[in-house]
C-alpha positions in Angstrom: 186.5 30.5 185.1 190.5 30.3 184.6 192.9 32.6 185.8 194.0 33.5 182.6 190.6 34.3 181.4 190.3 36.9 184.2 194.0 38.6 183.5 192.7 38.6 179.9 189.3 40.4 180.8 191.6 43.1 183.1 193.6 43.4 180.6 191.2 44.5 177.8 189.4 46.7 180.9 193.1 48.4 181.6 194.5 49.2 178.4 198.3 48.8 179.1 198.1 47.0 182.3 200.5 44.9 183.9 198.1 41.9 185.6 199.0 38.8 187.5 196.2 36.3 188.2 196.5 33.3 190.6 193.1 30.7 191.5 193.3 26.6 190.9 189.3 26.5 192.0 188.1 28.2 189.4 186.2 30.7 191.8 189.0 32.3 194.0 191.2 34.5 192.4 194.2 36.9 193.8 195.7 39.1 191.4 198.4 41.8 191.1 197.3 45.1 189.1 200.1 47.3 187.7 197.8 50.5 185.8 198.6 54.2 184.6 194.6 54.5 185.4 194.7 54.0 189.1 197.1 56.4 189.1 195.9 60.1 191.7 192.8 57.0 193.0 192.3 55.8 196.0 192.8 52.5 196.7 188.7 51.9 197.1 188.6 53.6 193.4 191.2 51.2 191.7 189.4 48.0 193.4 186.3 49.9 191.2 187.6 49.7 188.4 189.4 46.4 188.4 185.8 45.3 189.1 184.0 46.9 186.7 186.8 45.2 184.4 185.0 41.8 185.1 181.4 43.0 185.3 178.5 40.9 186.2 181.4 37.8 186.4 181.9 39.0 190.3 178.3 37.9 190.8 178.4 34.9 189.0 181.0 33.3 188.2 184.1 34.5 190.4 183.3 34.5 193.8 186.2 36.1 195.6 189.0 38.5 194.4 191.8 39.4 196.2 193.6 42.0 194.5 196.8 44.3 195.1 196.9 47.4 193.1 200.0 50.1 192.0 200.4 52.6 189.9 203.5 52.2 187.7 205.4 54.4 190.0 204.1 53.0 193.4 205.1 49.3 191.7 208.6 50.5 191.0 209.3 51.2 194.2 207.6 47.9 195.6 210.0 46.2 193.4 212.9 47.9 194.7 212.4 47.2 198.5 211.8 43.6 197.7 215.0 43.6 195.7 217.3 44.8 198.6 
């Protein structure tokens, strides 16, 4: 599987998200999540549903999946720490 096949498939899962995938192997994949929809989870509950994004592909093909996750709000503020 390609990285952009895996943005692509969180994409369609998170209407209106912001994703960024990285993985040259094929198999390990670390990806940045920027979502409306994790917004009031837990971080345990946005990892959920980036998963359920990829379905039975975790099993399969993608065998690891690093992921940091914001909100839109939480990613703004990220962004301006990193910027100072």
């Amino acid at each position: 599987m390609r990285a952009e096949e895996v943005k692509r498939l969180i994409e369609i899962g998170l209407p209106g998200s912001i994703v960024q995938v990285n993985g040259d192997d094929g198999v390990h994949f670390e990806a940045v999540i920027i979502a409306d929809a994790f917004d009031g989870k837990g971080m345990l509950a946005q990892h959920r549903l980036v998963y359920a994004t990829l379905g039975d592909r975790m099993h399969a093909e993608i065998h690891a999946l690093s992921m940091r996750t914001y909100t839109p709000a939480e990613w703004e503020k990220v962004r301006e720490t990193t910027v100072q």
